[in-house]
N, CA, C and O atoms as a GROMACS GRO file, in nm:
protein
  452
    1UNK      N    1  -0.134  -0.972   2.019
    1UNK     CA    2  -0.038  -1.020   1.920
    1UNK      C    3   0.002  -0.906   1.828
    1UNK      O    4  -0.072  -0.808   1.819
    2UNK      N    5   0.105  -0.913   1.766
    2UNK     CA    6   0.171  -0.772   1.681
    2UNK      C    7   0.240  -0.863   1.539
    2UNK      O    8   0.332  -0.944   1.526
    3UNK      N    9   0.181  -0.826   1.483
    3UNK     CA   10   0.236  -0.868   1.350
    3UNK      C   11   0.348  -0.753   1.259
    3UNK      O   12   0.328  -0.634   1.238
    4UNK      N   13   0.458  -0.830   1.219
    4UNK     CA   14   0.583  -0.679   1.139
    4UNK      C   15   0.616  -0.716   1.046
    4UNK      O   16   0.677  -0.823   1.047
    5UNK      N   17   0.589  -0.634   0.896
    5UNK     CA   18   0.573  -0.615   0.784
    5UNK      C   19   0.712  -0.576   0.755
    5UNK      O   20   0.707  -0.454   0.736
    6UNK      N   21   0.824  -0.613   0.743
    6UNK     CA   22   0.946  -0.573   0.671
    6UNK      C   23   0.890  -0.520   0.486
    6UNK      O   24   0.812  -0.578   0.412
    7UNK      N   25   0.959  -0.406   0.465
    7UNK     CA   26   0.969  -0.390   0.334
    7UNK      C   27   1.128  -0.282   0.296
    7UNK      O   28   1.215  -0.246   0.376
    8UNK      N   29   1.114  -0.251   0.125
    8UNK     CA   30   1.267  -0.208   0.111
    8UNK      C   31   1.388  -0.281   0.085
    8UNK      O   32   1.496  -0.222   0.096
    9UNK      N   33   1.383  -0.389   0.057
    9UNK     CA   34   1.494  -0.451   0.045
    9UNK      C   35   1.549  -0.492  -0.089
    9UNK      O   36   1.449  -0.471  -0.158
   10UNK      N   37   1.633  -0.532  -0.164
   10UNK     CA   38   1.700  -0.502  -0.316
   10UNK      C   39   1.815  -0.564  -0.312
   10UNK      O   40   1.867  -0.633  -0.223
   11UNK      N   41   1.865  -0.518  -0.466
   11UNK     CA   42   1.940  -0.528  -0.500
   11UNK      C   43   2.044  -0.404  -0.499
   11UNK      O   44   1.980  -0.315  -0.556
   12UNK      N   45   2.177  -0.350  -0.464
   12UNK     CA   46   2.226  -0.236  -0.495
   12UNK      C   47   2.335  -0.299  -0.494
   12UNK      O   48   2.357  -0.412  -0.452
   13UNK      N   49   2.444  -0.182  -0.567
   13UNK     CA   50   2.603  -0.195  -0.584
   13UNK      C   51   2.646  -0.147  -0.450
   13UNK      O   52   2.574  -0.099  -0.362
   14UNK      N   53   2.783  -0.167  -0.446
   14UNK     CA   54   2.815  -0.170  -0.317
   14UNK      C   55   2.854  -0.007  -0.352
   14UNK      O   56   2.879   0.054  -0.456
   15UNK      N   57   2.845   0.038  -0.175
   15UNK     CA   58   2.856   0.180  -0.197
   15UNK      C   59   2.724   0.285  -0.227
   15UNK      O   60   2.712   0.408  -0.220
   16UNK      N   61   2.651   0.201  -0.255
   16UNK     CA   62   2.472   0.246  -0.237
   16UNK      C   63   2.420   0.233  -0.121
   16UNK      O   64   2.483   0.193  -0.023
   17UNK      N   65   2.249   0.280  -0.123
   17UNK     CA   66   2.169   0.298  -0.003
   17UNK      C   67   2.060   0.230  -0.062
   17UNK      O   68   2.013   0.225  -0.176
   18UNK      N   69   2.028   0.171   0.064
   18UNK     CA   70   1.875   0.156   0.073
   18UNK      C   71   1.852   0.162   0.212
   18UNK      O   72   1.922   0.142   0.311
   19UNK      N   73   1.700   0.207   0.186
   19UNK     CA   74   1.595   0.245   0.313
   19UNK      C   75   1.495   0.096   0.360
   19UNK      O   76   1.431   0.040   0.271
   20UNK      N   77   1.492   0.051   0.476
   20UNK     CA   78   1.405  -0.066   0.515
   20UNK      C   79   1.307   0.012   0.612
   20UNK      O   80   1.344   0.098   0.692
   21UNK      N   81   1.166  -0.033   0.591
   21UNK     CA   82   1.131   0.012   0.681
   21UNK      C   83   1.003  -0.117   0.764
   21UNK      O   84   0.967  -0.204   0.685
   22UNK      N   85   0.966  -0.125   0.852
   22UNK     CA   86   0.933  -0.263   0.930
   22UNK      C   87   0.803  -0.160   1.041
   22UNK      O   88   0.806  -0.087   1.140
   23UNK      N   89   0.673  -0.230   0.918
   23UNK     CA   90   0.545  -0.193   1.013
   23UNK      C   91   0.502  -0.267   1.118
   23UNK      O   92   0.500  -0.390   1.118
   24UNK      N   93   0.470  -0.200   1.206
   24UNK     CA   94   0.442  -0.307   1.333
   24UNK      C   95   0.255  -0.274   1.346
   24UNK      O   96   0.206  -0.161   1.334
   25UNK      N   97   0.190  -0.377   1.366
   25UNK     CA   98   0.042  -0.384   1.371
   25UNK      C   99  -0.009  -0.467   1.456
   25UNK      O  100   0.058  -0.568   1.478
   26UNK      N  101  -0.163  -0.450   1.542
   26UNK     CA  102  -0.184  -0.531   1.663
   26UNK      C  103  -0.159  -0.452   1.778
   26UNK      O  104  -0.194  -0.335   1.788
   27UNK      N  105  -0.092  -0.522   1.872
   27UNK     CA  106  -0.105  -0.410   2.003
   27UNK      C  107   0.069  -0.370   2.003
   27UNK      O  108   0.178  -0.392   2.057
   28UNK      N  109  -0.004  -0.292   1.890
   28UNK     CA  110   0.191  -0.231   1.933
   28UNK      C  111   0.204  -0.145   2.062
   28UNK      O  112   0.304  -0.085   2.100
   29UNK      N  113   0.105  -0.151   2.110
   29UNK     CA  114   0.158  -0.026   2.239
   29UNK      C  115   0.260  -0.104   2.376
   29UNK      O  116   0.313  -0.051   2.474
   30UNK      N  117   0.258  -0.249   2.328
   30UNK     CA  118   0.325  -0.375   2.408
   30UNK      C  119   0.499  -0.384   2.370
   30UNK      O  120   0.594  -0.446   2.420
   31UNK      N  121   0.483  -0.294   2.263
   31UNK     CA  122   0.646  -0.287   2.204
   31UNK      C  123   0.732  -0.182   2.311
   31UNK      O  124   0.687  -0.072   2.346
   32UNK      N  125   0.833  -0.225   2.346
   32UNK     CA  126   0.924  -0.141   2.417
   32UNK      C  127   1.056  -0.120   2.335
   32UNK      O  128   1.066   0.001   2.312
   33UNK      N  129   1.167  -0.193   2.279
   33UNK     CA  130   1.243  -0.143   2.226
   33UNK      C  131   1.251  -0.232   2.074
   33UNK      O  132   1.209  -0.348   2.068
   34UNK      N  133   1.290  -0.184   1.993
   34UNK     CA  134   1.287  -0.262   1.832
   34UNK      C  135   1.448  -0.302   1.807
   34UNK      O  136   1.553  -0.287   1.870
   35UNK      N  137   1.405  -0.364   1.669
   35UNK     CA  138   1.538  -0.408   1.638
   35UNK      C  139   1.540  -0.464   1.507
   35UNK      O  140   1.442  -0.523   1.462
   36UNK      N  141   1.679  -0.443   1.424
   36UNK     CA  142   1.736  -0.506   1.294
   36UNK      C  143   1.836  -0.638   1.354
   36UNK      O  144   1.916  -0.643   1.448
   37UNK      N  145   1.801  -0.720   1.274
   37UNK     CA  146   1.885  -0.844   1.289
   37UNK      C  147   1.941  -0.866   1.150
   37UNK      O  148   1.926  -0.761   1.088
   38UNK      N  149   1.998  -0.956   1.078
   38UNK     CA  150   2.043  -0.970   0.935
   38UNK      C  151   2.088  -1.138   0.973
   38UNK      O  152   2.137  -1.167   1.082
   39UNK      N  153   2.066  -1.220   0.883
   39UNK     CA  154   2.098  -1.346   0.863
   39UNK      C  155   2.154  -1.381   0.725
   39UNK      O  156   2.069  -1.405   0.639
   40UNK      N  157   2.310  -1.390   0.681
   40UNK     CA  158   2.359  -1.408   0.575
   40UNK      C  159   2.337  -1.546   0.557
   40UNK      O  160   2.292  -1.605   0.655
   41UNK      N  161   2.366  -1.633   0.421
   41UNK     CA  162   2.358  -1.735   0.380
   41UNK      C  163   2.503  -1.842   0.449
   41UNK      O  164   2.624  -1.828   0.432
   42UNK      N  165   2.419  -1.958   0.536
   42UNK     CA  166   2.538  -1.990   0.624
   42UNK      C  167   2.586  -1.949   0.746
   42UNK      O  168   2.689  -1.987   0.801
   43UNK      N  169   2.489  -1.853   0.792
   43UNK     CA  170   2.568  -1.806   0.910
   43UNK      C  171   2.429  -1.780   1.022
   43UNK      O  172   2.310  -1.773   0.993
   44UNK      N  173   2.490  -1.771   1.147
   44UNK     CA  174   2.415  -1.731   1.216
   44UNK      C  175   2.304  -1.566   1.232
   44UNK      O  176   2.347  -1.454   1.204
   45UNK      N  177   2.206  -1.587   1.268
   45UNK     CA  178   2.162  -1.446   1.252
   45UNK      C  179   2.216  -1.351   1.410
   45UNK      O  180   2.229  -1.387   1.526
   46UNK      N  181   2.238  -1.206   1.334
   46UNK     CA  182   2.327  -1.100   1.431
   46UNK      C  183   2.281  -1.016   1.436
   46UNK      O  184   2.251  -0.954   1.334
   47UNK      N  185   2.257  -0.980   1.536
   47UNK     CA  186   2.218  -0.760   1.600
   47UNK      C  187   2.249  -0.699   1.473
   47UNK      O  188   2.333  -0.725   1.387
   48UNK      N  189   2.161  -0.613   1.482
   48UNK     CA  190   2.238  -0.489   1.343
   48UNK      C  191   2.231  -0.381   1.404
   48UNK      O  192   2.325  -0.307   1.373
   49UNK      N  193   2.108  -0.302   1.537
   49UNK     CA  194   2.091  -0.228   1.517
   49UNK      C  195   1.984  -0.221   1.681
   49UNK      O  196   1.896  -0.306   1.672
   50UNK      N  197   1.978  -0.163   1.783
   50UNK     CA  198   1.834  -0.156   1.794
   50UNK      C  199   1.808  -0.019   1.877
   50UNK      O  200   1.910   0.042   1.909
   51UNK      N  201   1.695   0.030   1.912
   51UNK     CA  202   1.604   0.143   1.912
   51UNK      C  203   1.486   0.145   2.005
   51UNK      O  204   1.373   0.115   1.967
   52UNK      N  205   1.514   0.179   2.124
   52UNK     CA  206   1.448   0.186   2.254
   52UNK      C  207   1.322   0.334   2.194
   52UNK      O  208   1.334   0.416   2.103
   53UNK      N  209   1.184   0.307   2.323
   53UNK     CA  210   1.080   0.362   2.241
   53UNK      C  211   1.148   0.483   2.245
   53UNK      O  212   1.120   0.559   2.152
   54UNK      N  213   1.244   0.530   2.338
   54UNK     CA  214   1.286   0.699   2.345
   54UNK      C  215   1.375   0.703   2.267
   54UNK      O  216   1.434   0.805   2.302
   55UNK      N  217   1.438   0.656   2.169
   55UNK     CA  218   1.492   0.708   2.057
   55UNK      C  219   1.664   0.655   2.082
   55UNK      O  220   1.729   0.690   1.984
   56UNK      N  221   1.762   0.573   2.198
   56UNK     CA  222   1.806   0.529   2.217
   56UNK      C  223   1.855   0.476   2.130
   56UNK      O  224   1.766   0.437   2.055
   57UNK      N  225   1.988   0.438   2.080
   57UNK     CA  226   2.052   0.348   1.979
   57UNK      C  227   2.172   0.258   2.035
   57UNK      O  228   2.227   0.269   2.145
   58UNK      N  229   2.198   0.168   1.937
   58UNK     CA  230   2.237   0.071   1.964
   58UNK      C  231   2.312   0.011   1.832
   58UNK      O  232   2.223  -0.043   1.765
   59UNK      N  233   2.419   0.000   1.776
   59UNK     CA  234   2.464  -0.034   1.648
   59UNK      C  235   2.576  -0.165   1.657
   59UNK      O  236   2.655  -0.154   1.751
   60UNK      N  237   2.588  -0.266   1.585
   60UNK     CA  238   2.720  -0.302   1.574
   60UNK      C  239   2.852  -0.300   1.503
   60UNK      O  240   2.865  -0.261   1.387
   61UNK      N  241   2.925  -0.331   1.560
   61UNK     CA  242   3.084  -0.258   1.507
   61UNK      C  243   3.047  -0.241   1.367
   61UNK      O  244   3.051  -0.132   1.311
   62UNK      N  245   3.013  -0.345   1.312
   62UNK     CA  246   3.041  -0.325   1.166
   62UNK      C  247   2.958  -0.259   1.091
   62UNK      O  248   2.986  -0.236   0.973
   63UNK      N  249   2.839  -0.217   1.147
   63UNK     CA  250   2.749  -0.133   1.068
   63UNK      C  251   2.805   0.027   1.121
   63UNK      O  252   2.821   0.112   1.034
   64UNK      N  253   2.826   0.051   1.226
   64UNK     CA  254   2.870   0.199   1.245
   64UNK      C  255   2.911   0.286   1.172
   64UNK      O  256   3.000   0.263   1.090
   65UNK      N  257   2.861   0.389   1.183
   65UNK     CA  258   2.870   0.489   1.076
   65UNK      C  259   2.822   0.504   0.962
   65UNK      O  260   2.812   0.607   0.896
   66UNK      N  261   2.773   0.343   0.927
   66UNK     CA  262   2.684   0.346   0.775
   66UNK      C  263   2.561   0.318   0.788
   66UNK      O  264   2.479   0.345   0.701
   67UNK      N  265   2.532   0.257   0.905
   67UNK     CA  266   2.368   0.221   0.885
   67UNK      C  267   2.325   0.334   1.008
   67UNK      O  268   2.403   0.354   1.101
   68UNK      N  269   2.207   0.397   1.000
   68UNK     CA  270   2.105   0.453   1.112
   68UNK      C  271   1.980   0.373   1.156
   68UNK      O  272   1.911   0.326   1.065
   69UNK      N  273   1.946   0.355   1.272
   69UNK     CA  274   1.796   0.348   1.267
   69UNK      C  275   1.668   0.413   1.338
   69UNK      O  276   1.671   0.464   1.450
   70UNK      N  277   1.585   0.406   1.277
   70UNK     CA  278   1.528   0.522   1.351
   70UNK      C  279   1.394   0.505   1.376
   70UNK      O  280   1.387   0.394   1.324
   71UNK      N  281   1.300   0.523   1.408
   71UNK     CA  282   1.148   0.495   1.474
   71UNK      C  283   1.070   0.602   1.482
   71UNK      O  284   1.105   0.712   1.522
   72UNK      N  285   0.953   0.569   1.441
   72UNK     CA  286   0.830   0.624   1.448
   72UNK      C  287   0.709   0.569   1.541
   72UNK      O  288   0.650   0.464   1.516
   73UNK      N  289   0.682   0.648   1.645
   73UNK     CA  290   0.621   0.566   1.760
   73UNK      C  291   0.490   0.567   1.703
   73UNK      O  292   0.416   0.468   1.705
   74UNK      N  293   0.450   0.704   1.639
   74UNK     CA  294   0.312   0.751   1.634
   74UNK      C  295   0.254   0.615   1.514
   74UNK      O  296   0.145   0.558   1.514
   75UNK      N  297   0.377   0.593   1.415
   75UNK     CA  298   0.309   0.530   1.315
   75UNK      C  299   0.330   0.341   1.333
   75UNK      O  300   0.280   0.250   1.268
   76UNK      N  301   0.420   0.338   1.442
   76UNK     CA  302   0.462   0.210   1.474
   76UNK      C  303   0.564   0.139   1.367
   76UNK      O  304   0.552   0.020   1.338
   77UNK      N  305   0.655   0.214   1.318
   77UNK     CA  306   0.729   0.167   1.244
   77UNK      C  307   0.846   0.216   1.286
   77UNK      O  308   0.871   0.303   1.369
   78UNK      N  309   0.928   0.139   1.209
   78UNK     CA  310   1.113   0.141   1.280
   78UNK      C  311   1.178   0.119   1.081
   78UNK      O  312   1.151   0.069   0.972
   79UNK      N  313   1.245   0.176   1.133
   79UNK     CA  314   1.329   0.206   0.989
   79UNK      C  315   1.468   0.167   1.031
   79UNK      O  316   1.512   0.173   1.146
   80UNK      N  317   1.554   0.111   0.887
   80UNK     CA  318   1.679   0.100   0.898
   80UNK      C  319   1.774   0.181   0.719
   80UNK      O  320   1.800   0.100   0.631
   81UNK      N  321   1.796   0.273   0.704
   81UNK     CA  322   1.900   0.361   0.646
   81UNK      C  323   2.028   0.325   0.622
   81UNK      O  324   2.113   0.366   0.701
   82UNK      N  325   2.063   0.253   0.524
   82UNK     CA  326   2.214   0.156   0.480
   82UNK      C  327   2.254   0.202   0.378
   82UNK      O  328   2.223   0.173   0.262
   83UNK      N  329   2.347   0.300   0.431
   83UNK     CA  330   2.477   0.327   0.350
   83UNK      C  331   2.574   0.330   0.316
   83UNK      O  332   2.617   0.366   0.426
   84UNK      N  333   2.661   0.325   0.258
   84UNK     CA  334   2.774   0.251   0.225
   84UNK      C  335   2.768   0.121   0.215
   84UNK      O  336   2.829   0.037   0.282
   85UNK      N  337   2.704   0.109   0.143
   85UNK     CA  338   2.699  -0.119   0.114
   85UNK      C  339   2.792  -0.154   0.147
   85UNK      O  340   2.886  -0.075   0.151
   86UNK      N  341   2.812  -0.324   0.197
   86UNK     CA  342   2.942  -0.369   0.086
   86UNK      C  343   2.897  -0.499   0.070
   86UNK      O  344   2.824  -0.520   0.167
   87UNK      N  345   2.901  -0.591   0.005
   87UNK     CA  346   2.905  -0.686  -0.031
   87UNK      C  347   2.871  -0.804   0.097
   87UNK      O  348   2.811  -0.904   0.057
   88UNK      N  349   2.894  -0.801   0.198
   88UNK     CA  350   2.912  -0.857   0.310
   88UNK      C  351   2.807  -0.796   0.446
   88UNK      O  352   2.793  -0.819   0.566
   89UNK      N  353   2.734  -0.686   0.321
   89UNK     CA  354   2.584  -0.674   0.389
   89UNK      C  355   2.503  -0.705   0.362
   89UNK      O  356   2.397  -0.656   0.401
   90UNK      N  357   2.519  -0.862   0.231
   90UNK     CA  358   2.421  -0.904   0.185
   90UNK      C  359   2.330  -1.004   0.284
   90UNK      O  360   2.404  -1.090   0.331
   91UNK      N  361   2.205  -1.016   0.324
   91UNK     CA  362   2.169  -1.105   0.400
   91UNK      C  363   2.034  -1.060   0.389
   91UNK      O  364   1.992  -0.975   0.311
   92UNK      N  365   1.947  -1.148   0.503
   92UNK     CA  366   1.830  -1.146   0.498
   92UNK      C  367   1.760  -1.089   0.613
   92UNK      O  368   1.739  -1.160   0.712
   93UNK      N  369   1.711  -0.927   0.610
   93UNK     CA  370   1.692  -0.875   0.679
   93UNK      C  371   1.585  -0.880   0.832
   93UNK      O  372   1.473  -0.862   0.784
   94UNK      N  373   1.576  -0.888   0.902
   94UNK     CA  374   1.511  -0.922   0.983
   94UNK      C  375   1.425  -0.766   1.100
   94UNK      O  376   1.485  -0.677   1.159
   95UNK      N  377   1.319  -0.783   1.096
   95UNK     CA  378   1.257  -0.715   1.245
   95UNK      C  379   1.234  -0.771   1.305
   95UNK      O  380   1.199  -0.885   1.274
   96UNK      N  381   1.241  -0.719   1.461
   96UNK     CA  382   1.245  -0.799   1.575
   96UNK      C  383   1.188  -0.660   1.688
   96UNK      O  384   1.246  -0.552   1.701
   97UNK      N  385   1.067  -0.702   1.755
   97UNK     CA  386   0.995  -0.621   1.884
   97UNK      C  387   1.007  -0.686   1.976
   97UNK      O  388   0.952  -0.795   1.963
   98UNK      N  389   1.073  -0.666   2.102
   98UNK     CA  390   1.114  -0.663   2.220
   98UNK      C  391   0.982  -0.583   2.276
   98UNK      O  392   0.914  -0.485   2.246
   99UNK      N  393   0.990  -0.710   2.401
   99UNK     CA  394   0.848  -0.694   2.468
   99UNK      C  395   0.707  -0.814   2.453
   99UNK      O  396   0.639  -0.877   2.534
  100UNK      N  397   0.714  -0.802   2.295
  100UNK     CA  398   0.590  -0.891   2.250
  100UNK      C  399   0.681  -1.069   2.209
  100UNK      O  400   0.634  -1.181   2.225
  101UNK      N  401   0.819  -1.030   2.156
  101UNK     CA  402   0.890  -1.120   2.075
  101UNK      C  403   0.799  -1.164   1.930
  101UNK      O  404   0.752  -1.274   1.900
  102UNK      N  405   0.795  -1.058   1.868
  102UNK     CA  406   0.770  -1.127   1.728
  102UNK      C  407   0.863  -1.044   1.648
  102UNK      O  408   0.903  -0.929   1.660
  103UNK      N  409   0.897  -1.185   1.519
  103UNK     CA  410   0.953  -1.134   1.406
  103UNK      C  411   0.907  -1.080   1.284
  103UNK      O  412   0.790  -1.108   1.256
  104UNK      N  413   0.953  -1.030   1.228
  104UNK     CA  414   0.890  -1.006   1.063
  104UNK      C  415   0.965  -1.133   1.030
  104UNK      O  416   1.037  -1.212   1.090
  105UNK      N  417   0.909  -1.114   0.892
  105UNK     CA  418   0.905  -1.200   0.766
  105UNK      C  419   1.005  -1.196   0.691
  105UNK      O  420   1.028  -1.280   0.603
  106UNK      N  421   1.099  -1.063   0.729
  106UNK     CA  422   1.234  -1.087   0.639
  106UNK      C  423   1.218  -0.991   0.489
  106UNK      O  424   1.119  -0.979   0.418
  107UNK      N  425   1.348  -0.932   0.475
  107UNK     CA  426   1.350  -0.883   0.318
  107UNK      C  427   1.471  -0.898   0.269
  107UNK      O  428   1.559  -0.894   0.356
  108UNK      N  429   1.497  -0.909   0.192
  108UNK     CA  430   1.686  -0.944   0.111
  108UNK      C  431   1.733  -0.847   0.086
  108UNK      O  432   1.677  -0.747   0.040
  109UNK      N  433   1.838  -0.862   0.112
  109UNK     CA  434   1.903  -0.736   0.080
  109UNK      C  435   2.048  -0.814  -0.015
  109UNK      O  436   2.084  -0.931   0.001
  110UNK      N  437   2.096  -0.740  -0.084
  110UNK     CA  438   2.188  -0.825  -0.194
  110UNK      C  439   2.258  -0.679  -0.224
  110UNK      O  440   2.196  -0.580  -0.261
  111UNK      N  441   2.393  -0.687  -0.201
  111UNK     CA  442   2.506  -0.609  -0.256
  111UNK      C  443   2.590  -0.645  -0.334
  111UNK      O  444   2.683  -0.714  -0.294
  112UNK      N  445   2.576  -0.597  -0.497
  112UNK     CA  446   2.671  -0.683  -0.569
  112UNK      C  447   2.806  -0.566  -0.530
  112UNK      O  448   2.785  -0.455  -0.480
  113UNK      N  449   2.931  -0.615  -0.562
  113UNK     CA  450   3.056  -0.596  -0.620
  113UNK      C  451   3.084  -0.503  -0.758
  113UNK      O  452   3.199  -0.491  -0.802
   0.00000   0.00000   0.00000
């Protein structure tokens, strides 16, 4: 079993950064590729992002160019790098390991205007 610790998540103005980063613990060696999901208020939850163990990426339209993500095999963590806010990246952040299927717990993320 693999348990994932989302942390990093806030409040910022739009046009700011924040750093997420999502510990993975248990038998992470069962993890093959990771992933950011985001679930806004009302809506379905969506891909943000994901990150095969070789360093592989994967983004969607609307994050391109502003968000990165990136992984640490040695430490079992996966990071997500969001810049350029906007308002309409407010939601509730999600990790997700492919392979085992477990989620984290979620962190908020809130972009004011």
């Amino acid at each position: 079993q693999v348990q994932l610790v989302e942390s990093g998540g806030g409040l910022v103005q739009a046009g700011g950064s924040l750093r997420l980063s999502c510990a993975a613990s248990g038998r992470a060696s069962s993890i093959s590729a990771m992933a950011w999901y985001r679930q806004a208020p009302g809506k379905q939850r969506e891909l943000v992002a994901t990150i095969t163990r070789g360093g592989s990426t994967n983004y969607a339209d609307s994050v391109k160019g502003r968000f990165t993500i990136s992984r640490d095999n040695a430490e079992n963590t996966v990071y997500l790098q969001m810049g350029g806010l906007k308002p309409e990246d407010t939601a509730v952040y999600y990790c997700y390991a492919f392979g085992v299927g477990s989620w984290g717990q979620g962190t908020q993320v809130t972009v004011s205007s």
